[in-house]
PyMOL Python script that loads the backbone (N, CA, C, O; Angstrom):
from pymol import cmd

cmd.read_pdbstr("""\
ATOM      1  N   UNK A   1      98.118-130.607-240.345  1.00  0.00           N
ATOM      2  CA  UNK A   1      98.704-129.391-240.848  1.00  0.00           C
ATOM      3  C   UNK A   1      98.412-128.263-239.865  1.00  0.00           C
ATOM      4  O   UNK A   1      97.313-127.716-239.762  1.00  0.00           O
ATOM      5  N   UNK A   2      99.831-127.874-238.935  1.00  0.00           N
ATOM      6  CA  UNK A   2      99.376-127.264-238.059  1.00  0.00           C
ATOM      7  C   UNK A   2      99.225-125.679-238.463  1.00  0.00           C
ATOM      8  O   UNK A   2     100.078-125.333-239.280  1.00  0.00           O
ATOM      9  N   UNK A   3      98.318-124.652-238.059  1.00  0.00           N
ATOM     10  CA  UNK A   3      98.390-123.646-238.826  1.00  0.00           C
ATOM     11  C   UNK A   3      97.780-123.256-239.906  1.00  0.00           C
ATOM     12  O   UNK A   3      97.775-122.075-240.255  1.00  0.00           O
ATOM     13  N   UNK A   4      97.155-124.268-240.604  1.00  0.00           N
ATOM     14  CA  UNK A   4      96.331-124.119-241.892  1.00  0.00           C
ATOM     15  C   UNK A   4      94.342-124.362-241.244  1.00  0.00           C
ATOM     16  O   UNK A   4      93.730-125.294-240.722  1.00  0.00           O
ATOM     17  N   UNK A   5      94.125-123.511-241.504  1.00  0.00           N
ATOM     18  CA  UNK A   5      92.350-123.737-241.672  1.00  0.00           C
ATOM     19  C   UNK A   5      91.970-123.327-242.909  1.00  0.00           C
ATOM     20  O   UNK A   5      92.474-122.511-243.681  1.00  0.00           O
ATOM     21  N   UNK A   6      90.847-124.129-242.993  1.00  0.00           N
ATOM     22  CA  UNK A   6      90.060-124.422-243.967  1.00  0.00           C
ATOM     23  C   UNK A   6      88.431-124.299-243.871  1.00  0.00           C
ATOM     24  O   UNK A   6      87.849-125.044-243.082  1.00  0.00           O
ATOM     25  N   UNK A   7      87.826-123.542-244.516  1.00  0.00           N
ATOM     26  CA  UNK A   7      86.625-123.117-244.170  1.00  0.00           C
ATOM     27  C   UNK A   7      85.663-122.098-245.343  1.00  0.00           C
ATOM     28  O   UNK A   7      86.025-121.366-246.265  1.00  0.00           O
ATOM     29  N   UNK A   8      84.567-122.392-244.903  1.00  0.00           N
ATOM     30  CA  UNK A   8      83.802-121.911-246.084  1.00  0.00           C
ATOM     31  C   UNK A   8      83.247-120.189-245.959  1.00  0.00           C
ATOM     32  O   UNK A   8      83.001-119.627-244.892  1.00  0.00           O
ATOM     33  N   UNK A   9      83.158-119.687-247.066  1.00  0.00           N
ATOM     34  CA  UNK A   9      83.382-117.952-246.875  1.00  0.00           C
ATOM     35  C   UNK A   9      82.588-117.712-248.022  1.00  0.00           C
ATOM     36  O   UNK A   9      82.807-117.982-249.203  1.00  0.00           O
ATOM     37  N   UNK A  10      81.391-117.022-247.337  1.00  0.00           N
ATOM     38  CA  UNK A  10      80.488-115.928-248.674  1.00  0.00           C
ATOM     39  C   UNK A  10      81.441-114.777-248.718  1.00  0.00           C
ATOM     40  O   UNK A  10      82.007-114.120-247.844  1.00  0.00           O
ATOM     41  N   UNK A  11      81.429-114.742-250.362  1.00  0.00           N
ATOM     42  CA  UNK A  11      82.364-112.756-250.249  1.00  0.00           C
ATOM     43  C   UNK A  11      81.314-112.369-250.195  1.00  0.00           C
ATOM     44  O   UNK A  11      81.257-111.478-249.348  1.00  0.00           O
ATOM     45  N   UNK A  12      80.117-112.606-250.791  1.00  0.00           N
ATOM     46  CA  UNK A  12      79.156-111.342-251.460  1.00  0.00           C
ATOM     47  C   UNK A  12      78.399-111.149-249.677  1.00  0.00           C
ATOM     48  O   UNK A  12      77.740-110.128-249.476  1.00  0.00           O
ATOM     49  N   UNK A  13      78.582-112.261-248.420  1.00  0.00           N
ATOM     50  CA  UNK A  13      77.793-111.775-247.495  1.00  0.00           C
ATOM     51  C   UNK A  13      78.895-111.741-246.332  1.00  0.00           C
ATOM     52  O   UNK A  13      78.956-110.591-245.898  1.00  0.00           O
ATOM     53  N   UNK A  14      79.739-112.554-245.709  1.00  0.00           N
ATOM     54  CA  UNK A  14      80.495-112.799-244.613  1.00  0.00           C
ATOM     55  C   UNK A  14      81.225-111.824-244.471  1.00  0.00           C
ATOM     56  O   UNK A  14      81.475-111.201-245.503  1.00  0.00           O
ATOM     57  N   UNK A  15      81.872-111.296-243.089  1.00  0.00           N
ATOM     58  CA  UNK A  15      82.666-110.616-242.958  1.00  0.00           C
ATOM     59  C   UNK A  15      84.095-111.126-242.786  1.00  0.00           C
ATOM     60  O   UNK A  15      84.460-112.299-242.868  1.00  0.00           O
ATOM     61  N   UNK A  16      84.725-110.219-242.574  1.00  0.00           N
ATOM     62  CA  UNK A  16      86.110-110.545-241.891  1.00  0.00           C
ATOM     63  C   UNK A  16      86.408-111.569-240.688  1.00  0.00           C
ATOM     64  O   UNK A  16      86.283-111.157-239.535  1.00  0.00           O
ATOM     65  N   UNK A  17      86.935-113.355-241.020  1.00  0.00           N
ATOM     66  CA  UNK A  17      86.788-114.050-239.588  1.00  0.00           C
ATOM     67  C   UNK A  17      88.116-113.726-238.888  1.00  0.00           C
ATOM     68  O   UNK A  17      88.260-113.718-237.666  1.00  0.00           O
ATOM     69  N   UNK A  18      89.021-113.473-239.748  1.00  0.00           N
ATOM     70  CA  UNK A  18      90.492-114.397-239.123  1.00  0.00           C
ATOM     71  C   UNK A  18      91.373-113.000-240.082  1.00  0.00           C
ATOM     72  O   UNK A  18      91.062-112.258-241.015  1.00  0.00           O
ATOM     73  N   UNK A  19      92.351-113.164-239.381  1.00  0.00           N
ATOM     74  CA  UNK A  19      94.031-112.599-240.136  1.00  0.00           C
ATOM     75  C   UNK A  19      94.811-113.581-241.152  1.00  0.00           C
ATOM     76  O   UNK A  19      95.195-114.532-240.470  1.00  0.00           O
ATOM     77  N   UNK A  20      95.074-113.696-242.044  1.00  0.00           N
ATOM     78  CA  UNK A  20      95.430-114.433-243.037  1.00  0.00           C
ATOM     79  C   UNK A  20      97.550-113.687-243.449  1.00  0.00           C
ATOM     80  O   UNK A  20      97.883-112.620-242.934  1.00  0.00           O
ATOM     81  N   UNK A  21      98.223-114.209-244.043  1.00  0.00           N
ATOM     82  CA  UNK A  21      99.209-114.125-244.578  1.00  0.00           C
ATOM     83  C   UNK A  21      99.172-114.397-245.647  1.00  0.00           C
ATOM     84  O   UNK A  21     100.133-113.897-246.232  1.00  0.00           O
ATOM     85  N   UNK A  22      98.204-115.265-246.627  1.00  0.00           N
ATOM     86  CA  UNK A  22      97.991-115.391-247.849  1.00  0.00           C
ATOM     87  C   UNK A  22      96.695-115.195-248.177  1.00  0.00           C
ATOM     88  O   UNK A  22      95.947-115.261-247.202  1.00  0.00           O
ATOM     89  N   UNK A  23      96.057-114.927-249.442  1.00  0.00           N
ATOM     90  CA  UNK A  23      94.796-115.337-249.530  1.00  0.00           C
ATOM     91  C   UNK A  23      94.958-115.363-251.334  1.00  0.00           C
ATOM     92  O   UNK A  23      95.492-114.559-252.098  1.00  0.00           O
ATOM     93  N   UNK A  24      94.344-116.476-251.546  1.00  0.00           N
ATOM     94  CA  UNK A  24      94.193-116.922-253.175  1.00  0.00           C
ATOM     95  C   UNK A  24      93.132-116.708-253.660  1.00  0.00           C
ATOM     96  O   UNK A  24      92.283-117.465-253.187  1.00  0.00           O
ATOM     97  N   UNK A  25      92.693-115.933-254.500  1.00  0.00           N
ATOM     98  CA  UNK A  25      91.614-115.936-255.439  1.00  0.00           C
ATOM     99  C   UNK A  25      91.353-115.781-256.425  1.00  0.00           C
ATOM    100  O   UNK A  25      90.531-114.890-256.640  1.00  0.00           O
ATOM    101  N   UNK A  26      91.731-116.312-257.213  1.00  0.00           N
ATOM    102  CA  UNK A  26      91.724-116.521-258.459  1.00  0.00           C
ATOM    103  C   UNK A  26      90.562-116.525-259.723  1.00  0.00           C
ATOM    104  O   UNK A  26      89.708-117.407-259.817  1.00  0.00           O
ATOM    105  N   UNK A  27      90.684-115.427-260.635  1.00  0.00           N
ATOM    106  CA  UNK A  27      89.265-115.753-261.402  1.00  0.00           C
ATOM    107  C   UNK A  27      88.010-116.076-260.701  1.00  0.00           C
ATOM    108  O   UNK A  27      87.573-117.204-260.932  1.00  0.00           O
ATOM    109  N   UNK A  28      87.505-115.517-260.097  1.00  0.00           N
ATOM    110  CA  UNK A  28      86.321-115.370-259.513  1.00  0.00           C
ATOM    111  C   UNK A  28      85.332-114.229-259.527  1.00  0.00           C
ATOM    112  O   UNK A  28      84.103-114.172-259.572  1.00  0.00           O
ATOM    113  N   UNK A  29      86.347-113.303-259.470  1.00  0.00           N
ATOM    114  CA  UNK A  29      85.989-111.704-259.081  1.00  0.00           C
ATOM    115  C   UNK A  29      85.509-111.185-260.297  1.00  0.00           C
ATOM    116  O   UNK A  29      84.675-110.283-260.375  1.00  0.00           O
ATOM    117  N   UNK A  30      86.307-112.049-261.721  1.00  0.00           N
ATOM    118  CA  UNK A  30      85.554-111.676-262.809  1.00  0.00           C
ATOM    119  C   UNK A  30      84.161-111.667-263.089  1.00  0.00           C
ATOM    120  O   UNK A  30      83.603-111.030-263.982  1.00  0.00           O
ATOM    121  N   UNK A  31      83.672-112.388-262.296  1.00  0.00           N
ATOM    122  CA  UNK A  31      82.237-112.608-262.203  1.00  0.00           C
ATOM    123  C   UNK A  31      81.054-111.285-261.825  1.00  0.00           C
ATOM    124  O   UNK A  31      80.106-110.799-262.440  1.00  0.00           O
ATOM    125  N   UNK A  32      81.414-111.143-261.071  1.00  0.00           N
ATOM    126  CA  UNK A  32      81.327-110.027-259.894  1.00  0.00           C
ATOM    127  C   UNK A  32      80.772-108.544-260.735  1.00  0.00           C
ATOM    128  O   UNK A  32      81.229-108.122-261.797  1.00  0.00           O
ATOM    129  N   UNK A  33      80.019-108.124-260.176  1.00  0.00           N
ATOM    130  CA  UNK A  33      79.637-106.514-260.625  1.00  0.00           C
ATOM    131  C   UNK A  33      80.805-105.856-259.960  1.00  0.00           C
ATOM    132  O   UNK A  33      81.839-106.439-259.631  1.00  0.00           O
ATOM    133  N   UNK A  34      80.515-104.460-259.777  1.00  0.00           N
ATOM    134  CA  UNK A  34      81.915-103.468-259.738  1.00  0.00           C
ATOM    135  C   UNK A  34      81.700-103.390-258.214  1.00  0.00           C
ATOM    136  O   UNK A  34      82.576-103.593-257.373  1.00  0.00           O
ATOM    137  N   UNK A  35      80.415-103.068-257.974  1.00  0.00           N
ATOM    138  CA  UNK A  35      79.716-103.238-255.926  1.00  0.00           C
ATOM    139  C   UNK A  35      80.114-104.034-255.441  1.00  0.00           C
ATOM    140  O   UNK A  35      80.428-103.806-254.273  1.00  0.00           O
ATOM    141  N   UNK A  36      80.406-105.676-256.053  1.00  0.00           N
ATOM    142  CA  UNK A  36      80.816-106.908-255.330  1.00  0.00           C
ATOM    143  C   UNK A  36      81.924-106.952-254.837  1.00  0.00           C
ATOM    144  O   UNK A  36      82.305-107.191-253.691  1.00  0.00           O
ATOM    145  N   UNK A  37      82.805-106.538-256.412  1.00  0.00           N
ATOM    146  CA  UNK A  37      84.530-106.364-256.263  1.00  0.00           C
ATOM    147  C   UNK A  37      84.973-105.313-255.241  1.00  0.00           C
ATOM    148  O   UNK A  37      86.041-105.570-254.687  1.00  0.00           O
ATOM    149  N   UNK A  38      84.213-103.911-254.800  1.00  0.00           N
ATOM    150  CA  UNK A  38      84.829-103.290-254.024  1.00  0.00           C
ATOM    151  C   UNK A  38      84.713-103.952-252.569  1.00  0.00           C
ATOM    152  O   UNK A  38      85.471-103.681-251.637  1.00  0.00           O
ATOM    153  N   UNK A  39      83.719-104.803-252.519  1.00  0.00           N
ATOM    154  CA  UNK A  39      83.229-105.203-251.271  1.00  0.00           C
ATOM    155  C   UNK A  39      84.242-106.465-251.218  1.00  0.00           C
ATOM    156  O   UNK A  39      84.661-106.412-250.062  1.00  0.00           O
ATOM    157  N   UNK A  40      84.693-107.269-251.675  1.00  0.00           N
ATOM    158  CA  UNK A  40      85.799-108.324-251.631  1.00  0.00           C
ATOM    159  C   UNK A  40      87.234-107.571-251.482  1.00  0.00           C
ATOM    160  O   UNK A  40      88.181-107.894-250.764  1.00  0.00           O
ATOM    161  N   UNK A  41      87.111-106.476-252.369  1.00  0.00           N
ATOM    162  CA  UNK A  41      88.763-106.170-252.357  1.00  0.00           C
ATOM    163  C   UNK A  41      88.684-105.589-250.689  1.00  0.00           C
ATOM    164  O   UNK A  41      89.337-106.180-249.828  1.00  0.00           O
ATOM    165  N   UNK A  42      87.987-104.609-250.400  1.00  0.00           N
ATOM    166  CA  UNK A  42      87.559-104.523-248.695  1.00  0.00           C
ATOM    167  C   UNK A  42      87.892-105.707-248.039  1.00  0.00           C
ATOM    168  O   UNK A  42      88.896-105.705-247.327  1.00  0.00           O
ATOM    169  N   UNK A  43      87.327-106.559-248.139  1.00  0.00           N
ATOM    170  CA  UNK A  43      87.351-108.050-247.140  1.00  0.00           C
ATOM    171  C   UNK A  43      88.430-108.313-247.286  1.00  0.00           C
ATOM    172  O   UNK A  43      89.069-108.458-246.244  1.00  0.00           O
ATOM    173  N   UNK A  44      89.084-108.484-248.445  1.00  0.00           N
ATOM    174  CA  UNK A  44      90.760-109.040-248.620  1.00  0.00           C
ATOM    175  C   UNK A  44      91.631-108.116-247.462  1.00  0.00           C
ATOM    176  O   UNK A  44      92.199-108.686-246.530  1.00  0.00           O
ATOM    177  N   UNK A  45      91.665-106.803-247.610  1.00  0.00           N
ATOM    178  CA  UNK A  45      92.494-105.796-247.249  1.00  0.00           C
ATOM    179  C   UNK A  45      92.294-106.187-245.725  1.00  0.00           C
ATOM    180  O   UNK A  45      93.178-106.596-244.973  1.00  0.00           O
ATOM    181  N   UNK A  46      90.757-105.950-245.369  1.00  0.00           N
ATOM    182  CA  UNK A  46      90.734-106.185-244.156  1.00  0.00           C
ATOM    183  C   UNK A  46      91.386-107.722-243.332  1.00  0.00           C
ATOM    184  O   UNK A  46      91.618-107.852-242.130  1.00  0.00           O
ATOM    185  N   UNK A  47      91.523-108.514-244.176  1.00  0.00           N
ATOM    186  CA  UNK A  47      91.826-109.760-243.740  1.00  0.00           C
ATOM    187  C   UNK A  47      93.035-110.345-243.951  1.00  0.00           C
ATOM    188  O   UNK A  47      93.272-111.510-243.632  1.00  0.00           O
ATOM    189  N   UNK A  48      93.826-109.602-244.475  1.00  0.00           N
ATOM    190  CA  UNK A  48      95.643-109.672-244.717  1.00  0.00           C
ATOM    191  C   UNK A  48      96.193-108.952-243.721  1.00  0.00           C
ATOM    192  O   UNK A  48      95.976-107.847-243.224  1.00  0.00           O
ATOM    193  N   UNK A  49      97.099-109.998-243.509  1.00  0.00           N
ATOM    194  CA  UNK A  49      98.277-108.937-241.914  1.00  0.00           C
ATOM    195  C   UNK A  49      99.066-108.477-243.222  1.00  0.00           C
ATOM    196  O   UNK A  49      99.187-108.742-244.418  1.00  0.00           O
ATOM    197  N   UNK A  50      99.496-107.669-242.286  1.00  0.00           N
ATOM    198  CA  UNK A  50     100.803-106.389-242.416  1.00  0.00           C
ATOM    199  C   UNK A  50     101.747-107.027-243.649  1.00  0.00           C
ATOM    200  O   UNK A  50     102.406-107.802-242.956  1.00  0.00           O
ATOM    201  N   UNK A  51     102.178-107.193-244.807  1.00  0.00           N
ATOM    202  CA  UNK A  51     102.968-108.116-245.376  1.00  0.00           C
ATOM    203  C   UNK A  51     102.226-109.278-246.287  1.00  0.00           C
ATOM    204  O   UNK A  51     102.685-109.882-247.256  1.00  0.00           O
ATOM    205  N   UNK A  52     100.946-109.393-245.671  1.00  0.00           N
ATOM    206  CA  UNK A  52     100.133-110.435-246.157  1.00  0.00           C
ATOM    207  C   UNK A  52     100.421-110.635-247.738  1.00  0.00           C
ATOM    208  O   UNK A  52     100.968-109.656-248.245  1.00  0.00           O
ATOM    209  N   UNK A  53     100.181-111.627-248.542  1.00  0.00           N
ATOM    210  CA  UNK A  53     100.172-111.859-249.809  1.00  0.00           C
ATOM    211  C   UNK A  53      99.017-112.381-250.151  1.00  0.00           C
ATOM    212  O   UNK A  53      98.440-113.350-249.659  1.00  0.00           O
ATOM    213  N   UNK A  54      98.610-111.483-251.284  1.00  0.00           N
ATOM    214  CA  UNK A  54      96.967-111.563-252.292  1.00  0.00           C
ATOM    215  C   UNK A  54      97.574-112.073-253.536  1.00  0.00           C
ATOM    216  O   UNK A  54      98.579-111.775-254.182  1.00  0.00           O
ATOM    217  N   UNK A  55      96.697-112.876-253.648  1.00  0.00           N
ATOM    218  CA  UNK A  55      97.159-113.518-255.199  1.00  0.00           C
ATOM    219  C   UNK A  55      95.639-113.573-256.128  1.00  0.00           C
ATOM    220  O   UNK A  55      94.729-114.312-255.754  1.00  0.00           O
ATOM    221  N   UNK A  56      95.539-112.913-257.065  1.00  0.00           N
ATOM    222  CA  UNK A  56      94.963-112.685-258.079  1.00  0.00           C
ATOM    223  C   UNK A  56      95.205-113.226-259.292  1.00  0.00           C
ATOM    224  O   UNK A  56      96.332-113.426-259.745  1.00  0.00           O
ATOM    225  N   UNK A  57      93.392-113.658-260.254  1.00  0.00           N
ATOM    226  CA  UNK A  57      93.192-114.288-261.376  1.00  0.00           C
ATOM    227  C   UNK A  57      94.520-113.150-262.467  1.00  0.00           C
ATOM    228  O   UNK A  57      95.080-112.069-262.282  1.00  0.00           O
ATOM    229  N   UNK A  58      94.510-114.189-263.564  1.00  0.00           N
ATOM    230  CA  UNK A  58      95.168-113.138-264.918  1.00  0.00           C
ATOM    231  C   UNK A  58      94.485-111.863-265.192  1.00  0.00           C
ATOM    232  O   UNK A  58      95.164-110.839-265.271  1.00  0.00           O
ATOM    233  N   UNK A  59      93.218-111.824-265.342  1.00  0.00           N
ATOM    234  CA  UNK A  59      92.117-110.949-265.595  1.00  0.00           C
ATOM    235  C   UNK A  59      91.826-109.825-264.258  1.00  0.00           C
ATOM    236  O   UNK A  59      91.203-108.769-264.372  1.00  0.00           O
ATOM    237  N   UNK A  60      92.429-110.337-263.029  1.00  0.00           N
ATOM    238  CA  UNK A  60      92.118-109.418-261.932  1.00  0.00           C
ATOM    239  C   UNK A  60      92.747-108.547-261.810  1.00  0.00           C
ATOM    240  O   UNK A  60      93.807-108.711-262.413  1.00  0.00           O
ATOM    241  N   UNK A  61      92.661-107.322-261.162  1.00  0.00           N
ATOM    242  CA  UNK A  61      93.702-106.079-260.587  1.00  0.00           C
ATOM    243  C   UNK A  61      92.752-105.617-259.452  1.00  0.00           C
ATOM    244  O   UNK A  61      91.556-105.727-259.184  1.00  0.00           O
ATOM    245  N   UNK A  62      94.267-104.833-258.712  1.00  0.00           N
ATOM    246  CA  UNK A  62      93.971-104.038-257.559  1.00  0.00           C
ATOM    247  C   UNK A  62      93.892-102.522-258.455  1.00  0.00           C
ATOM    248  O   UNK A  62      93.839-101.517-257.747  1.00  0.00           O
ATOM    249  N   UNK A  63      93.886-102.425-259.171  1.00  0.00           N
ATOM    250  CA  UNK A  63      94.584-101.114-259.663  1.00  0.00           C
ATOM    251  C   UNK A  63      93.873-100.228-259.822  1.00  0.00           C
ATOM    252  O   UNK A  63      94.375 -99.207-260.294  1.00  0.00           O
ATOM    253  N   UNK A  64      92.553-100.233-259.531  1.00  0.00           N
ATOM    254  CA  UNK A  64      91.046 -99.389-259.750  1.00  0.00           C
ATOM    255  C   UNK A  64      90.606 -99.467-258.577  1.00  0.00           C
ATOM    256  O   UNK A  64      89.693 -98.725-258.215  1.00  0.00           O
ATOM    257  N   UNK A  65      91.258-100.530-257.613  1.00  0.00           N
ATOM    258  CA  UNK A  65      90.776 -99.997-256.431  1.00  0.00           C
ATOM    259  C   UNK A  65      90.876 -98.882-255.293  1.00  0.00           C
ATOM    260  O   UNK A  65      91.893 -98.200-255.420  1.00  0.00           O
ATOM    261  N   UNK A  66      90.257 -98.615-254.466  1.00  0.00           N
ATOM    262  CA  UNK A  66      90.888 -97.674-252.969  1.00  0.00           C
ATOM    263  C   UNK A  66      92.086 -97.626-252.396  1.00  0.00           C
ATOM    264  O   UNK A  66      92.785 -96.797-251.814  1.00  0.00           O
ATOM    265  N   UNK A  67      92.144 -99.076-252.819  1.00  0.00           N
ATOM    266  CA  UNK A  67      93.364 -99.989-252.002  1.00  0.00           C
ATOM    267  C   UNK A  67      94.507 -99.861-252.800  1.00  0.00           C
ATOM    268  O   UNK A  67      95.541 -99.850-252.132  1.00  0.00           O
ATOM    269  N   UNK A  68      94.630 -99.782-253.757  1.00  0.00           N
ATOM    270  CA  UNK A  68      95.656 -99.954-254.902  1.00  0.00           C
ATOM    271  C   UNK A  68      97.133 -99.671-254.232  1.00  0.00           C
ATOM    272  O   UNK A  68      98.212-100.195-254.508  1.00  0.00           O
ATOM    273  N   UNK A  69      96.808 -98.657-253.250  1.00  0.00           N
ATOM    274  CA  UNK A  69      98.050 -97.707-253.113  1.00  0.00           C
ATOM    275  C   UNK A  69      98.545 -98.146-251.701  1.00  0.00           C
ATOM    276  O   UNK A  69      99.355 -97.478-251.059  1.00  0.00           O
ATOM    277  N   UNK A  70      97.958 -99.407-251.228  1.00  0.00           N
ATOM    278  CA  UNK A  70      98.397 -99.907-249.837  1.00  0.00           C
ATOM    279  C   UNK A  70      98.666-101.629-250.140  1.00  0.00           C
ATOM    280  O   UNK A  70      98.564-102.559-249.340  1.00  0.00           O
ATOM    281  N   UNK A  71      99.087-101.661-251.776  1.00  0.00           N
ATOM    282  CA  UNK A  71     100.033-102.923-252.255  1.00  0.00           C
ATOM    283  C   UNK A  71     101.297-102.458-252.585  1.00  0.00           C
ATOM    284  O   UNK A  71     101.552-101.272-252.793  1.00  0.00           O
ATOM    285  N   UNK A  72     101.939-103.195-252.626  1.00  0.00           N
ATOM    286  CA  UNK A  72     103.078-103.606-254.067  1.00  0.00           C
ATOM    287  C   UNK A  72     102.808-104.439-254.756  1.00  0.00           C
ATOM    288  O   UNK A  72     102.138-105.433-254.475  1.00  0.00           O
ATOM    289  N   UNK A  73     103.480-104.054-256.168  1.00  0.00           N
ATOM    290  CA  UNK A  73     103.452-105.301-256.848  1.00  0.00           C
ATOM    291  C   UNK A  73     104.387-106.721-256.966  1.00  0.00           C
ATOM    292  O   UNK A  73     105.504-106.452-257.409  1.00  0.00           O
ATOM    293  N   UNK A  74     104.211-108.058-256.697  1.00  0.00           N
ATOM    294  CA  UNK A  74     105.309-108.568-256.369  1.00  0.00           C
ATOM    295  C   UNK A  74     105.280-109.284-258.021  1.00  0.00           C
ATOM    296  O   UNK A  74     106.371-109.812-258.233  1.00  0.00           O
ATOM    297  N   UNK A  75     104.756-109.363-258.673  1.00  0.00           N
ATOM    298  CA  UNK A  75     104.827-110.064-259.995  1.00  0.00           C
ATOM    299  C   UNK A  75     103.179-109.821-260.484  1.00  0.00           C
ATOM    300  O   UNK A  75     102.142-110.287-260.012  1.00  0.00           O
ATOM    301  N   UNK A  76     103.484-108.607-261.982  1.00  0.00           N
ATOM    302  CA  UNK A  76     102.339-108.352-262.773  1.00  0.00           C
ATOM    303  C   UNK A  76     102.061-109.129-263.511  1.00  0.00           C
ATOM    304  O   UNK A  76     100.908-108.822-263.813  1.00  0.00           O
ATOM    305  N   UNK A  77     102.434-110.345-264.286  1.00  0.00           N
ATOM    306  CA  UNK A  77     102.104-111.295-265.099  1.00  0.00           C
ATOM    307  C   UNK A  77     101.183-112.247-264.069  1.00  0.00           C
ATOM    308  O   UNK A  77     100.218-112.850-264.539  1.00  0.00           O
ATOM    309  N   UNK A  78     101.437-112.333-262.993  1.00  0.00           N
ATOM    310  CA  UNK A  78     100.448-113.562-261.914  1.00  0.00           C
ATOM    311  C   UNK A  78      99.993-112.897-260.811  1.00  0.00           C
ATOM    312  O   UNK A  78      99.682-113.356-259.711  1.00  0.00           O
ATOM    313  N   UNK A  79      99.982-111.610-261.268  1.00  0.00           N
ATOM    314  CA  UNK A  79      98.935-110.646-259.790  1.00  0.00           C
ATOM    315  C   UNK A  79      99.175-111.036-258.750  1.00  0.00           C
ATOM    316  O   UNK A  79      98.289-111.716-258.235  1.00  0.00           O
ATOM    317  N   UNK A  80     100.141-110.862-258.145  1.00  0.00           N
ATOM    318  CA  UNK A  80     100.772-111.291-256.913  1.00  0.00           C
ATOM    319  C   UNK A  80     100.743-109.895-256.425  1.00  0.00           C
ATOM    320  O   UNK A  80     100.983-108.960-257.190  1.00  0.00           O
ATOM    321  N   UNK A  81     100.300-109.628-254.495  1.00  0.00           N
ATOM    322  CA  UNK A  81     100.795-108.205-254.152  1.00  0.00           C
ATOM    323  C   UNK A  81     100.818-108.201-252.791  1.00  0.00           C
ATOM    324  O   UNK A  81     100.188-108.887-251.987  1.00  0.00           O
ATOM    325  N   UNK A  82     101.718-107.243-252.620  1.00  0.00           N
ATOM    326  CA  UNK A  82     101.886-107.725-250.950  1.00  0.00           C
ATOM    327  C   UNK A  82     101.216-106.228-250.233  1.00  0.00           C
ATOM    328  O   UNK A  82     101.146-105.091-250.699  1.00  0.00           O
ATOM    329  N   UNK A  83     100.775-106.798-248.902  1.00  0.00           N
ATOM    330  CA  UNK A  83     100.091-105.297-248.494  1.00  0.00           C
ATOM    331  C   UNK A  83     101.152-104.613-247.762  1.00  0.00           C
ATOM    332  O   UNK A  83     101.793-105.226-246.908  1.00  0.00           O
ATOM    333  N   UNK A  84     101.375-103.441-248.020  1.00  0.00           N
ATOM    334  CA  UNK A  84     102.304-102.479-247.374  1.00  0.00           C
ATOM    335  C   UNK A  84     101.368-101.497-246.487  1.00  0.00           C
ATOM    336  O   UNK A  84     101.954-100.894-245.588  1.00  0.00           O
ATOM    337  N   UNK A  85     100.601-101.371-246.570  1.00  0.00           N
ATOM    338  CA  UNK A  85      99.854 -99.952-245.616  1.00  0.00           C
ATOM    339  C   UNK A  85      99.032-100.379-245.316  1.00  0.00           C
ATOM    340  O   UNK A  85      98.227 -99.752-244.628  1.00  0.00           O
TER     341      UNK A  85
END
""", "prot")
cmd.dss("prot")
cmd.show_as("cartoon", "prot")
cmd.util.cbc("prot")
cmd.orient("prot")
């Protein structure tokens, strides 16, 4: 699978490795204190190209974040969002 890597990633410690076009995370973040989540939604932002697509748990949002305002929404029922800014 040419194009696809696969690899293991602390949110709560690793930084930014790579540029991504997708990134999935699903129900996880629920876990998370409010310090963790800003520090992941950071890592996400930082790690999506231009267009990139974030896909978020049922329970997740961008919408309290910093970031909120450098998505769209591509579908609110399955937290789908694409980065515009």
């Amino acid at each position: 699978m040419d194009g696809v890597v696969f690899a293991q990633h602390n949110l709560a410690s690793d930084a930014a490795f790579n540029e991504f076009n997708v990134i999935t995370c699903r129900n996880v973040m629920i876990y998370f204190d409010r310090s963790l989540q800003d520090r992941v939604h950071e890592l996400f932002y930082e790690s999506l190209a231009m267009f990139g697509v974030l896909v978020l748990g049922h329970k997740e949002s961008i919408r309290f974040t910093r970031f909120a305002d450098r998505y769209e929404e591509l579908d609110a029922n399955e937290r789908i969002y694409r980065k515009v800014g």
